[in-house]
C-alpha positions in Angstrom: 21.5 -5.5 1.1 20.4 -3.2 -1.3 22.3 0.2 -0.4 19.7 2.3 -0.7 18.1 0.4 2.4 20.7 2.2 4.1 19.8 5.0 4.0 16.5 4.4 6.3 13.8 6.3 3.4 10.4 4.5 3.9 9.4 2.4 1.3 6.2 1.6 -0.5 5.4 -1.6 -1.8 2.8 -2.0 -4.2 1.3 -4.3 -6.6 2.8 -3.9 -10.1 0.9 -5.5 -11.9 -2.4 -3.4 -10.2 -3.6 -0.1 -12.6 -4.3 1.6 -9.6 -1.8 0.7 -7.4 0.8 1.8 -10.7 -1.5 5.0 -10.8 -0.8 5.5 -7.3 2.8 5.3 -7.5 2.6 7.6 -10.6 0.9 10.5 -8.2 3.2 9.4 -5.6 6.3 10.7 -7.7 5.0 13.5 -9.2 3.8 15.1 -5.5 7.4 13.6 -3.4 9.2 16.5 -5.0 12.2 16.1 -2.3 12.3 12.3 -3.0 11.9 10.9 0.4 10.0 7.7 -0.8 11.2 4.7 -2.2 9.5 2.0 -3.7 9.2 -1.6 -4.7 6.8 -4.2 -6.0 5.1 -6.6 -3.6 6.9 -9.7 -6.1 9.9 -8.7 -5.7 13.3 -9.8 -3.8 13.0 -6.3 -1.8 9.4 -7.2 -0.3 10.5 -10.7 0.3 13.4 -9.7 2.3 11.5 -7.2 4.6 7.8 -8.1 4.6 7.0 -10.8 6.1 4.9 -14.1 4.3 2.0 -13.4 5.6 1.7 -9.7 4.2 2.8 -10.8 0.8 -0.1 -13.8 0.5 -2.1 -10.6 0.7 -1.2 -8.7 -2.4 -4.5 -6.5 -2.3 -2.8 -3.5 -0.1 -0.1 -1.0 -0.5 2.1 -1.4 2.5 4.7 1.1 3.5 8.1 0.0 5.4 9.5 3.0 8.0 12.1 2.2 10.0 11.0 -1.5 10.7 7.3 -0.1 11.3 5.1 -2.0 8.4 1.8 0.0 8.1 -1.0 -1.9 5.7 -3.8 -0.8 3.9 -5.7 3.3 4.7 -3.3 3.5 7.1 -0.5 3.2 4.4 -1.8 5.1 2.1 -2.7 8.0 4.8 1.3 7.8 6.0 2.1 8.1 2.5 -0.1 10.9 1.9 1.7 12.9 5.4 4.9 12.3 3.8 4.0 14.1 1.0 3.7 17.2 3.0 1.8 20.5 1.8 -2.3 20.7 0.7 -1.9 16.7 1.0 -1.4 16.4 4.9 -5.3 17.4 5.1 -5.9 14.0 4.8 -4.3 13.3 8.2 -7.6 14.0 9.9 -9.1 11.0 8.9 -6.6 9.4 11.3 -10.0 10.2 13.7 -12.2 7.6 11.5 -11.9 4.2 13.4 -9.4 1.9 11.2 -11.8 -0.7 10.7 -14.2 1.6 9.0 -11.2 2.6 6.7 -10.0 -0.5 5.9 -13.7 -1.7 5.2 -14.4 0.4 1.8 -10.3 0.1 1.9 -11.3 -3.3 1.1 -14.3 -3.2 -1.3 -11.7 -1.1 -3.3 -8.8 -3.1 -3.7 -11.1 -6.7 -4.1 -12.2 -5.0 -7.3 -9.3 -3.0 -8.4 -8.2 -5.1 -11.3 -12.0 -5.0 -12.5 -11.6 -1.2 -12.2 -8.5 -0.3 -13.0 -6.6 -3.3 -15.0 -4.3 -5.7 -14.9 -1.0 -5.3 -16.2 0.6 -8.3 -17.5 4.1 -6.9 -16.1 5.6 -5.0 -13.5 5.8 -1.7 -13.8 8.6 -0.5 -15.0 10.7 2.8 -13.3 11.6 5.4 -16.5 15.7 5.8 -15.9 14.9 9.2 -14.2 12.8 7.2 -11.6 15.5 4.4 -11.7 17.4 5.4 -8.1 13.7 5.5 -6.6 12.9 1.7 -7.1 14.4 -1.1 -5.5 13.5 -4.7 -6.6 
Protein backbone atom coordinates (compact mmCIF):
# COMPACT_ATOMS: atom_id res chain seq x y z
CA UNK A 1 0.00 0.00 0.00
CA UNK A 2 0.74 3.23 -1.26
CA UNK A 3 2.53 5.09 1.79
CA UNK A 4 0.94 8.05 1.54
CA UNK A 5 -2.32 6.03 2.58
CA UNK A 6 -0.69 6.07 5.75
CA UNK A 7 -0.76 8.78 6.63
CA UNK A 8 -4.82 8.86 6.96
CA UNK A 9 -5.24 12.53 4.59
CA UNK A 10 -8.73 12.24 2.87
CA UNK A 11 -8.62 11.59 -0.65
CA UNK A 12 -10.51 12.80 -3.62
CA UNK A 13 -11.29 10.77 -6.42
CA UNK A 14 -12.30 12.24 -9.55
CA UNK A 15 -12.84 11.63 -13.06
CA UNK A 16 -9.72 12.48 -15.12
CA UNK A 17 -10.66 12.49 -18.06
CA UNK A 18 -13.88 15.02 -16.89
CA UNK A 19 -12.97 19.10 -17.69
CA UNK A 20 -14.78 19.92 -14.78
CA UNK A 21 -13.91 17.41 -12.56
CA UNK A 22 -9.92 18.42 -13.67
CA UNK A 23 -11.16 22.06 -13.14
CA UNK A 24 -12.19 21.07 -9.83
CA UNK A 25 -9.12 19.53 -8.75
CA UNK A 26 -7.27 22.58 -10.27
CA UNK A 27 -9.27 24.99 -7.53
CA UNK A 28 -8.94 22.28 -5.18
CA UNK A 29 -4.95 22.89 -5.07
CA UNK A 30 -4.79 26.25 -5.43
CA UNK A 31 -7.29 26.96 -2.21
CA UNK A 32 -5.66 23.54 0.09
CA UNK A 33 -2.72 25.80 0.87
CA UNK A 34 -1.67 23.43 4.04
CA UNK A 35 -2.05 20.31 1.67
CA UNK A 36 -4.37 18.21 3.63
CA UNK A 37 -6.02 16.65 0.44
CA UNK A 38 -4.96 13.97 -1.65
CA UNK A 39 -6.12 12.80 -4.81
CA UNK A 40 -6.58 10.14 -7.34
CA UNK A 41 -8.49 9.33 -10.50
CA UNK A 42 -11.59 7.17 -10.32
CA UNK A 43 -9.41 4.55 -13.16
CA UNK A 44 -6.94 4.10 -11.17
CA UNK A 45 -5.28 1.21 -8.95
CA UNK A 46 -5.88 3.65 -5.81
CA UNK A 47 -9.79 3.92 -6.35
CA UNK A 48 -9.90 0.21 -7.15
CA UNK A 49 -8.30 -0.65 -4.02
CA UNK A 50 -10.52 1.46 -1.69
CA UNK A 51 -13.85 2.16 -3.49
CA UNK A 52 -15.78 -0.31 -3.81
CA UNK A 53 -17.28 -1.75 -7.62
CA UNK A 54 -20.20 -0.34 -7.34
CA UNK A 55 -19.01 3.42 -6.83
CA UNK A 56 -16.65 3.12 -9.64
CA UNK A 57 -19.47 1.79 -12.33
CA UNK A 58 -20.64 5.30 -11.44
CA UNK A 59 -17.96 7.54 -12.71
CA UNK A 60 -20.29 10.73 -12.77
CA UNK A 61 -19.34 11.89 -8.95
CA UNK A 62 -16.41 13.06 -7.19
CA UNK A 63 -16.14 10.87 -4.11
CA UNK A 64 -14.03 11.69 -1.19
CA UNK A 65 -12.26 8.82 1.09
CA UNK A 66 -11.87 10.02 5.10
CA UNK A 67 -10.88 7.60 7.30
CA UNK A 68 -12.88 4.63 5.71
CA UNK A 69 -15.98 7.19 5.43
CA UNK A 70 -16.77 7.39 1.40
CA UNK A 71 -18.96 10.52 0.87
CA UNK A 72 -20.48 10.72 -2.98
CA UNK A 73 -21.68 13.31 -4.91
CA UNK A 74 -22.84 17.38 -3.11
CA UNK A 75 -21.99 15.86 -0.10
CA UNK A 76 -18.38 15.26 -1.41
CA UNK A 77 -17.91 18.17 -2.85
CA UNK A 78 -19.45 20.20 0.34
CA UNK A 79 -16.71 18.06 2.66
CA UNK A 80 -14.22 19.08 0.33
CA UNK A 81 -15.22 22.54 0.34
CA UNK A 82 -15.04 22.42 4.75
CA UNK A 83 -11.62 21.12 4.37
CA UNK A 84 -10.65 23.94 2.60
CA UNK A 85 -11.26 26.09 5.64
CA UNK A 86 -11.60 30.10 5.47
CA UNK A 87 -14.44 32.24 3.18
CA UNK A 88 -14.97 28.57 1.67
CA UNK A 89 -16.65 26.87 4.86
CA UNK A 90 -19.84 29.24 4.01
CA UNK A 91 -20.86 26.59 1.94
CA UNK A 92 -21.38 24.26 4.95
CA UNK A 93 -24.88 25.70 5.42
CA UNK A 94 -26.22 24.01 2.64
CA UNK A 95 -25.67 20.92 4.72
CA UNK A 96 -29.53 22.22 5.79
CA UNK A 97 -30.83 21.54 2.01
CA UNK A 98 -32.23 17.96 2.01
CA UNK A 99 -29.52 15.63 0.18
CA UNK A 100 -31.78 14.47 -2.40
CA UNK A 101 -32.44 18.01 -3.53
CA UNK A 102 -28.56 18.40 -3.82
CA UNK A 103 -27.82 15.50 -5.49
CA UNK A 104 -30.78 16.11 -8.01
CA UNK A 105 -29.21 19.31 -9.93
CA UNK A 106 -25.87 17.36 -8.52
CA UNK A 107 -27.03 15.12 -11.10
CA UNK A 108 -28.30 17.10 -14.08
CA UNK A 109 -24.64 18.55 -13.78
CA UNK A 110 -22.47 15.78 -13.97
CA UNK A 111 -24.98 13.74 -16.81
CA UNK A 112 -23.85 16.67 -19.02
CA UNK A 113 -20.48 17.57 -17.89
CA UNK A 114 -18.53 16.26 -20.74
CA UNK A 115 -21.06 18.20 -23.06
CA UNK A 116 -20.15 21.21 -20.88
CA UNK A 117 -16.95 21.02 -19.95
CA UNK A 118 -14.96 18.32 -22.34
CA UNK A 119 -13.56 15.25 -22.45
CA UNK A 120 -10.07 14.78 -22.11
CA UNK A 121 -8.67 11.95 -23.95
CA UNK A 122 -6.12 11.31 -20.87
CA UNK A 123 -5.86 11.51 -17.29
CA UNK A 124 -4.84 14.34 -15.92
CA UNK A 125 -1.61 14.61 -15.31
CA UNK A 126 -0.10 16.06 -11.62
CA UNK A 127 2.86 18.95 -12.59
CA UNK A 128 6.04 17.49 -10.49
CA UNK A 129 5.18 20.15 -7.80
CA UNK A 130 1.73 18.47 -7.42
CA UNK A 131 3.42 15.01 -7.80
CA UNK A 132 3.42 14.03 -3.77
CA UNK A 133 -0.45 15.04 -3.86
CA UNK A 134 -1.60 12.29 -6.39
CA UNK A 135 -1.76 8.73 -5.81
CA UNK A 136 -2.68 6.38 -8.80
Amino acid sequence: MNTLLTKEKPIVFFDGYCGLCNWFVDFILKQDRNHTLLFAPLQGPTAQALIGVMDLSYLESVILYDTGQIYRRSSAVLCVLKYLGGFWTIFAVLAIVPTSWRNALYDIIAKRRYRWFGKKEICRLPSPKERHLFLP
